[in-house]
ZADO-1210 file (C-alpha; in nm, 4 decimals, padded with zeros to 6 digits):
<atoms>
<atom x="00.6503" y="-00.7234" z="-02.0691" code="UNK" pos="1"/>
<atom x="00.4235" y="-00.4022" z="-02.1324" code="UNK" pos="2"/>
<atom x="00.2466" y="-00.2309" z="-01.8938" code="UNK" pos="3"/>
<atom x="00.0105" y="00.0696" z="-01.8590" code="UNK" pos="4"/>
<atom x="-00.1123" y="00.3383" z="-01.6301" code="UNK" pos="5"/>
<atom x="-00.3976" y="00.5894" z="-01.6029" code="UNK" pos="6"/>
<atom x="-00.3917" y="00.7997" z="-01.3450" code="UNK" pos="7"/>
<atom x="-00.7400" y="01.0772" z="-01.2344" code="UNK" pos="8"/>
<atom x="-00.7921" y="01.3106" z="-00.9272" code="UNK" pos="9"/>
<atom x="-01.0192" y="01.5758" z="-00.8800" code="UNK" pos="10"/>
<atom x="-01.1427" y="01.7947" z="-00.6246" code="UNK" pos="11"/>
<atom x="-01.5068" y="01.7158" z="-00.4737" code="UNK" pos="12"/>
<atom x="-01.5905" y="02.1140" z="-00.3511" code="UNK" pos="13"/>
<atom x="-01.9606" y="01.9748" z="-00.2063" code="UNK" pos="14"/>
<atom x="-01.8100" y="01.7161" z="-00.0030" code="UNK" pos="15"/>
<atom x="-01.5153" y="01.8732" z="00.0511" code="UNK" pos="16"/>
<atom x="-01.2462" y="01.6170" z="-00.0551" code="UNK" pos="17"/>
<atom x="-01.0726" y="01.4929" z="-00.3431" code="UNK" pos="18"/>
<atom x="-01.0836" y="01.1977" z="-00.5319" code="UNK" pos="19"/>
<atom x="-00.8334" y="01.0152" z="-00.6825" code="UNK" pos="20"/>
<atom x="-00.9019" y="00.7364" z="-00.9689" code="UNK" pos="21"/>
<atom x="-00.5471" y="00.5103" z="-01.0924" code="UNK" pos="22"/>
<atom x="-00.6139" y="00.2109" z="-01.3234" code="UNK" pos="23"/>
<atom x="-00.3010" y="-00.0176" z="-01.4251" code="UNK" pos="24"/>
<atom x="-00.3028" y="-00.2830" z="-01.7174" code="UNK" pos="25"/>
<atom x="-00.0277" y="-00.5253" z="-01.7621" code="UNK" pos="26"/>
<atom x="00.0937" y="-00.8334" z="-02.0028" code="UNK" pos="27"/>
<atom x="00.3672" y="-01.0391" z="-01.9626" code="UNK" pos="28"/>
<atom x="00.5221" y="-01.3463" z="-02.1885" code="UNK" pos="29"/>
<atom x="00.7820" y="-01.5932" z="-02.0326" code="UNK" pos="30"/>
<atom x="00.9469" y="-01.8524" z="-02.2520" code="UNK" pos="31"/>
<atom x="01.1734" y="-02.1323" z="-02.1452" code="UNK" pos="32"/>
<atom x="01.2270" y="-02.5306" z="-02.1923" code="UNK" pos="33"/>
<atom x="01.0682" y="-02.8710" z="-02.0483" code="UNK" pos="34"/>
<atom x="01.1733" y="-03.1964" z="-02.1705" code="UNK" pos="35"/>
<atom x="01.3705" y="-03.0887" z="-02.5126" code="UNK" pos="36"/>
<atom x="01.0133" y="-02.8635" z="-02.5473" code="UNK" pos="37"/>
<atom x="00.9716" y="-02.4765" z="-02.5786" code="UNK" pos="38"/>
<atom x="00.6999" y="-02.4038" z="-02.3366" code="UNK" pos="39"/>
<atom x="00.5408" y="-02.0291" z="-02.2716" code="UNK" pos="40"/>
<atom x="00.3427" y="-01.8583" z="-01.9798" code="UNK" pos="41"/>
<atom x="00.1348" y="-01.5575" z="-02.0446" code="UNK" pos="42"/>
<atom x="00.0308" y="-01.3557" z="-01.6693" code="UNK" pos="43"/>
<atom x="-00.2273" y="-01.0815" z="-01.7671" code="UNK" pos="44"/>
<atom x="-00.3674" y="-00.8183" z="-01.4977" code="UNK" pos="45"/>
<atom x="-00.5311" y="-00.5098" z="-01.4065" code="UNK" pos="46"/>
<atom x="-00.5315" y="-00.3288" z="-01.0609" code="UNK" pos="47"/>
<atom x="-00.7442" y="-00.0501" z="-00.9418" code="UNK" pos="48"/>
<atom x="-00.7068" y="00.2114" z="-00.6895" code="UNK" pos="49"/>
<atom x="-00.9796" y="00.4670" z="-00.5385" code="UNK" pos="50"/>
<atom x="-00.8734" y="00.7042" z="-00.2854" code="UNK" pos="51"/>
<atom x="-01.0475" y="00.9892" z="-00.0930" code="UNK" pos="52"/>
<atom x="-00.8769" y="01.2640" z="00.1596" code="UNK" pos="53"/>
<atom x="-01.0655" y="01.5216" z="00.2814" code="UNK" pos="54"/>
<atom x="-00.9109" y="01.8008" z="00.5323" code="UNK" pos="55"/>
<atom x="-01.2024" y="01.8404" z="00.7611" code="UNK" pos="56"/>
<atom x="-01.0473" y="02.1195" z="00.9103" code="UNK" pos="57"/>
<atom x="-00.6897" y="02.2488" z="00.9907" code="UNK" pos="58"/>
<atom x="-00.6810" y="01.9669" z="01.2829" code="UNK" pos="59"/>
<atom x="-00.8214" y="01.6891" z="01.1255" code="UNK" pos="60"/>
<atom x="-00.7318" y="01.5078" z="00.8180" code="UNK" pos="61"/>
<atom x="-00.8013" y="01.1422" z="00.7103" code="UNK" pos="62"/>
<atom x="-00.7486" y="00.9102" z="00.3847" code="UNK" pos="63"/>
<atom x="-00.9509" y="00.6364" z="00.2898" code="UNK" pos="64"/>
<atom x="-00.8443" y="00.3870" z="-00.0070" code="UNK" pos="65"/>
<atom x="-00.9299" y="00.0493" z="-00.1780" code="UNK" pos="66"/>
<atom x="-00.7055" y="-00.1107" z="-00.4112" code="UNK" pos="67"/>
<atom x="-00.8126" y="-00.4486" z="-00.5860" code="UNK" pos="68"/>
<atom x="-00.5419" y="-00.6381" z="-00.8013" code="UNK" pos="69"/>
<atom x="-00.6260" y="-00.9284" z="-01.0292" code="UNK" pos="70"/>
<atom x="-00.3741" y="-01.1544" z="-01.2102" code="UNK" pos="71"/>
<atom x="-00.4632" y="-01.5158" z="-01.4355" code="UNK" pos="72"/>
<atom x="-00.1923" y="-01.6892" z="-01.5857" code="UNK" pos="73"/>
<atom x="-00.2096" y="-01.9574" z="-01.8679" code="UNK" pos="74"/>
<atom x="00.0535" y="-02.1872" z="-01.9556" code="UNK" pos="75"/>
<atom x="00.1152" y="-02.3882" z="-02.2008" code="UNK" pos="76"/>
<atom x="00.2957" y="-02.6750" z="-02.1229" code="UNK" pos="77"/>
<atom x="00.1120" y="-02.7690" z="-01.7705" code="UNK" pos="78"/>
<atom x="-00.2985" y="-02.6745" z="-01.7115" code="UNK" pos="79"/>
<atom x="-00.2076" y="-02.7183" z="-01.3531" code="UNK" pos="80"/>
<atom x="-00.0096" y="-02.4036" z="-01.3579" code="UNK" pos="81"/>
<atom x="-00.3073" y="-02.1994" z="-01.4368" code="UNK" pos="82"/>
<atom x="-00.4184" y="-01.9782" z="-01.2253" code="UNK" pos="83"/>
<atom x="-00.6568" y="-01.6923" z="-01.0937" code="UNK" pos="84"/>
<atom x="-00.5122" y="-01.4386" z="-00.7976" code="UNK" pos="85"/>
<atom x="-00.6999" y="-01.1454" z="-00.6616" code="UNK" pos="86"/>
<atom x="-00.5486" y="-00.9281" z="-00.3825" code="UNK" pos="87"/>
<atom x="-00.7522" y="-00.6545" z="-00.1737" code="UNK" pos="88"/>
<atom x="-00.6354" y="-00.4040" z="00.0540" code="UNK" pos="89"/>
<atom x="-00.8323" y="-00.1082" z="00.2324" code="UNK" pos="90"/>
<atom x="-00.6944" y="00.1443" z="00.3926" code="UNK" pos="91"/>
<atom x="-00.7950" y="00.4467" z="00.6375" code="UNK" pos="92"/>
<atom x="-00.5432" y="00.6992" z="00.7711" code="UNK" pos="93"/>
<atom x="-00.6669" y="00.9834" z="01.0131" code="UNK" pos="94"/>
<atom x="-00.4508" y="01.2519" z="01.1959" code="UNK" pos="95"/>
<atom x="-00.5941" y="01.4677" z="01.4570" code="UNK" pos="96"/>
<atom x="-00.4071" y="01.7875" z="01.5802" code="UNK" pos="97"/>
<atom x="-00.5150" y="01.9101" z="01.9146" code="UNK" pos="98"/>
<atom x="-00.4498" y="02.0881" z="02.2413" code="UNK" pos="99"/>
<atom x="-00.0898" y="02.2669" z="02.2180" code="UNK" pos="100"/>
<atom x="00.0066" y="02.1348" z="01.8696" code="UNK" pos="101"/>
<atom x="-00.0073" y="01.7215" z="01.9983" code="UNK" pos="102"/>
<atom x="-00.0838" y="01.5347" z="01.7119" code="UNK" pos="103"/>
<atom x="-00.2771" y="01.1891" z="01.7127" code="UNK" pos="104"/>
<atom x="-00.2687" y="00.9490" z="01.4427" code="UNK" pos="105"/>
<atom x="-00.3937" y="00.6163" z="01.3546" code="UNK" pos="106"/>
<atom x="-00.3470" y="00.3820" z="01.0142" code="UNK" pos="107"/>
<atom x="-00.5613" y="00.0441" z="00.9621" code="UNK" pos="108"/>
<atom x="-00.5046" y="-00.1689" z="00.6925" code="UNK" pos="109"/>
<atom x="-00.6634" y="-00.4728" z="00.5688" code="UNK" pos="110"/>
<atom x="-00.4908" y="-00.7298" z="00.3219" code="UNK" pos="111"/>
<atom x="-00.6890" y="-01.0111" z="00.1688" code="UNK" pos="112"/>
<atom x="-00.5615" y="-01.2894" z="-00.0628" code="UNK" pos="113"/>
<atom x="-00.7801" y="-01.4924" z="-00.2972" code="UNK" pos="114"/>
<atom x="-00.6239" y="-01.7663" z="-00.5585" code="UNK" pos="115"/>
<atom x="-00.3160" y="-01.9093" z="-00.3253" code="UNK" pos="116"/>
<atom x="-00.1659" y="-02.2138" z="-00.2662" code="UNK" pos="117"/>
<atom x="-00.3308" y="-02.3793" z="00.0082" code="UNK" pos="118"/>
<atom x="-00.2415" y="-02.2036" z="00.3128" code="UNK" pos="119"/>
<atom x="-00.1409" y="-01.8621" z="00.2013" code="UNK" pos="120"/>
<atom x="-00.5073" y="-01.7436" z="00.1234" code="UNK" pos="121"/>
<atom x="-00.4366" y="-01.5108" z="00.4384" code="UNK" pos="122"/>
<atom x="-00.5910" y="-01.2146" z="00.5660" code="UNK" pos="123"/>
<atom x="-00.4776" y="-00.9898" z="00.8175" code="UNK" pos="124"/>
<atom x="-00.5225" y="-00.6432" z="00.9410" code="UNK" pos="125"/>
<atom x="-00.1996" y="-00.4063" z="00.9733" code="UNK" pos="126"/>
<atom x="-00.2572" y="-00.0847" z="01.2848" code="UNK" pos="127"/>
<atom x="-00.0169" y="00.1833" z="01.3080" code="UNK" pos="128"/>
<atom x="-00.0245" y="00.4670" z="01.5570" code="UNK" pos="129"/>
<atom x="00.1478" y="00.7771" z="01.6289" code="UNK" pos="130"/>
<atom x="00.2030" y="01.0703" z="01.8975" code="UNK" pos="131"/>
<atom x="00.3784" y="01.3705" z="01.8592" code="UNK" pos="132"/>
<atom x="00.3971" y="01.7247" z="01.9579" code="UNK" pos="133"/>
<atom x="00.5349" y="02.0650" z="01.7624" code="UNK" pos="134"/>
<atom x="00.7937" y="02.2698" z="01.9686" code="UNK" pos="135"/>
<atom x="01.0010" y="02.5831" z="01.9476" code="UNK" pos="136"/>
<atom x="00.8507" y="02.9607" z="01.8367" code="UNK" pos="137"/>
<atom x="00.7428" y="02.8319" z="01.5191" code="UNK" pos="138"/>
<atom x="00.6549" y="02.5018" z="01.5565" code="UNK" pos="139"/>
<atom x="00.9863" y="02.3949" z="01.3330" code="UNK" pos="140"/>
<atom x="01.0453" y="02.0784" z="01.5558" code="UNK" pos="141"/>
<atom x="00.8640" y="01.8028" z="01.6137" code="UNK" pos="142"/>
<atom x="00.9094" y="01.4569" z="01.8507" code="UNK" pos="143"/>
<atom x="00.7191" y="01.1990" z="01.7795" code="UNK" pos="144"/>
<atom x="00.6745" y="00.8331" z="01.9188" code="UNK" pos="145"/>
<atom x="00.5100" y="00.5376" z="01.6278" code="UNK" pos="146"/>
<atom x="00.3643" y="00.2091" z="01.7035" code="UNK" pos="147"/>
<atom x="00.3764" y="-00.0268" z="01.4291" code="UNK" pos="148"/>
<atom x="00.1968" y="-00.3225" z="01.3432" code="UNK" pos="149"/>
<atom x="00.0172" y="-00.3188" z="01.7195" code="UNK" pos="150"/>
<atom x="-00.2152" y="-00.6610" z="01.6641" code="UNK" pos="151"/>
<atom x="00.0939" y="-00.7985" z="01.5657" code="UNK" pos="152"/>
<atom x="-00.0046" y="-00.9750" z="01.1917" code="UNK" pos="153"/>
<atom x="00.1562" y="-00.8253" z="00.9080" code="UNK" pos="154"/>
<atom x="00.2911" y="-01.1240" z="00.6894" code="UNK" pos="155"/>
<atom x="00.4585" y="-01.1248" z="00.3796" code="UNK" pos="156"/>
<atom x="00.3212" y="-01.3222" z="00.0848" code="UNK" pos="157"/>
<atom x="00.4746" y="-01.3379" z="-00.2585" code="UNK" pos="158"/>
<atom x="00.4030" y="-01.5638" z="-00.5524" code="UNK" pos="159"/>
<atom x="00.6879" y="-01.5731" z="-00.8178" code="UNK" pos="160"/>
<atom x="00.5614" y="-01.6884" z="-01.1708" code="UNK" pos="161"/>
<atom x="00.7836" y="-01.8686" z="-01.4195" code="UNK" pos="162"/>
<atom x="00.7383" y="-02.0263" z="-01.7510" code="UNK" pos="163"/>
<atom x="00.7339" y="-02.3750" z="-01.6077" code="UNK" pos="164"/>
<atom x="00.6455" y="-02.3326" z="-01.2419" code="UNK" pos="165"/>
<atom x="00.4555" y="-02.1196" z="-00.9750" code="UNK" pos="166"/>
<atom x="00.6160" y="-02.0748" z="-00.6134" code="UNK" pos="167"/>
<atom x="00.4423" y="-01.9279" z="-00.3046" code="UNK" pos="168"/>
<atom x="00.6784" y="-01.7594" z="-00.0636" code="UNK" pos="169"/>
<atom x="00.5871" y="-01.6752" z="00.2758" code="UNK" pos="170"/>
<atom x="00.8524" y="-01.4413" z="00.4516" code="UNK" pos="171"/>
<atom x="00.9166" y="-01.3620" z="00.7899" code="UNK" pos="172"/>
<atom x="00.8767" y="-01.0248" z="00.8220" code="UNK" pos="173"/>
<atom x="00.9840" y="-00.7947" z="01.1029" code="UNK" pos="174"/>
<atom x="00.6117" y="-00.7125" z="01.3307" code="UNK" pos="175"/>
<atom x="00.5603" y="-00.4874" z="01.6039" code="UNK" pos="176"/>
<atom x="00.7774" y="-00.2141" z="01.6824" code="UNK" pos="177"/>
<atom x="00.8077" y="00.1300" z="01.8348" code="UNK" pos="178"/>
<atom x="00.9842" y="00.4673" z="01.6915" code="UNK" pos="179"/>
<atom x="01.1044" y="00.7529" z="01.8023" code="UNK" pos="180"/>
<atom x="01.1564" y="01.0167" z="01.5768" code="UNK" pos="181"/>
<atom x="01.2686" y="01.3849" z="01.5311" code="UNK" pos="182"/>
<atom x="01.2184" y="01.6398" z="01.2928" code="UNK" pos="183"/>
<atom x="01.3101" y="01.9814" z="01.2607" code="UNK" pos="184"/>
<atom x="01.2322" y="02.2098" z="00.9545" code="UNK" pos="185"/>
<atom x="01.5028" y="02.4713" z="00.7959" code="UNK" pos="186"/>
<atom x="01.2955" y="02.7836" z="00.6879" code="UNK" pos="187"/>
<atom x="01.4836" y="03.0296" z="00.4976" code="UNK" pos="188"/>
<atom x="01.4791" y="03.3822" z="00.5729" code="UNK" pos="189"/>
<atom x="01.1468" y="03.5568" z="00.5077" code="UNK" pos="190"/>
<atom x="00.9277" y="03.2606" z="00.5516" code="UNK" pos="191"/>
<atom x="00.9087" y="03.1489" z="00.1949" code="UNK" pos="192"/>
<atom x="00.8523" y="02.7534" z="00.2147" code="UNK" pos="193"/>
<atom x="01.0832" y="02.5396" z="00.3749" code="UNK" pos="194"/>
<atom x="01.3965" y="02.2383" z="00.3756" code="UNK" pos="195"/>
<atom x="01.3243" y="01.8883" z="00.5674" code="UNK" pos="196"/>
</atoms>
């Protein structure tokens, strides 16, 4: 198996944002038997991620991302077990901050499958929410209540690739549920950063 990363991000001043480039490469070689035979499967893929954030102001902050994966086997023992698989998922986070340090946020995240078995071509969009408020003199402590997966859809789909076969695994996954959380922050003495 080898595998490579590249990884870019840069600040946008204009717009103010920054951008963040990460392109992945990888190769893989699987050998086994079928029928007395040595038989092989080679997976090759690249993936690609793009991701903004931008702190509008001190209050509001959001992320947007796409990330695109796509995998083709060949093997060769069985032309069946080819196979093309592209995966998409886009993402936007934002976090709003407002009247006496309550904080709103909100996560949606769209998943889409392309290459499957029959059946498992499935997309579905993941939302996750949050409220929470800063307490104490210094705002050290927060409370905060999280809603996740709130339409309810978040599957898991895996396929596992082997030198002789391809499996499809859907999984049940654990879907909507609430959080609540607490954090307090240790600053040491003369305000110099600070221990979660």
């Amino acid at each position: 198996n080898v595998r490579g990363n590249v990884s870019f991000g840069s600040p946008v001043k204009a717009l103010k944002l920054n951008l963040n480039l990460n392109t992945g490469l990888h190769h893989g070689h699987s050998i086994g038997m079928m029928n007395s035979q040595e038989t092989f499967s080679d997976t090759y893929g690249i993936n690609q991620r793009i991701g903004i954030n931008s702190r509008i102001s001190e209050k509001l902050l959001y992320n947007l991302s796409y990330s695109g994966n796509y995998t083709f086997v060949k093997n060769s023992a069985n032309e069946q077990a080819n196979y093309n698989y592209f995966n998409q998922t886009f993402r936007s986070d934002l976090t709003w901050i407002f009247w006496r340090a309550v904080k709103v946020g909100s996560s949606l995240i769209y998943n889409k499958n392309a290459g499957l078995s029959q059946g498992y071509d499935q997309s579905f969009m993941l939302w996750n929410a949050s409220l929470g408020k800063k307490f104490l003199k210094k705002q050290q402590a927060e409370l905060t209540l999280s809603a996740y997966d709130l339409l309810k859809k978040n599957k898991s789909i895996t396929r596992m690739v082997s030198e002789n076969y391809i499996t499809d695994v859907s999984t049940n996954i654990l879907q909507q549920y609430f959080m609540l959380g607490f954090t307090y922050n240790l600053r040491p003495f003369g305000g110099r950063g600070s221990i979660h």
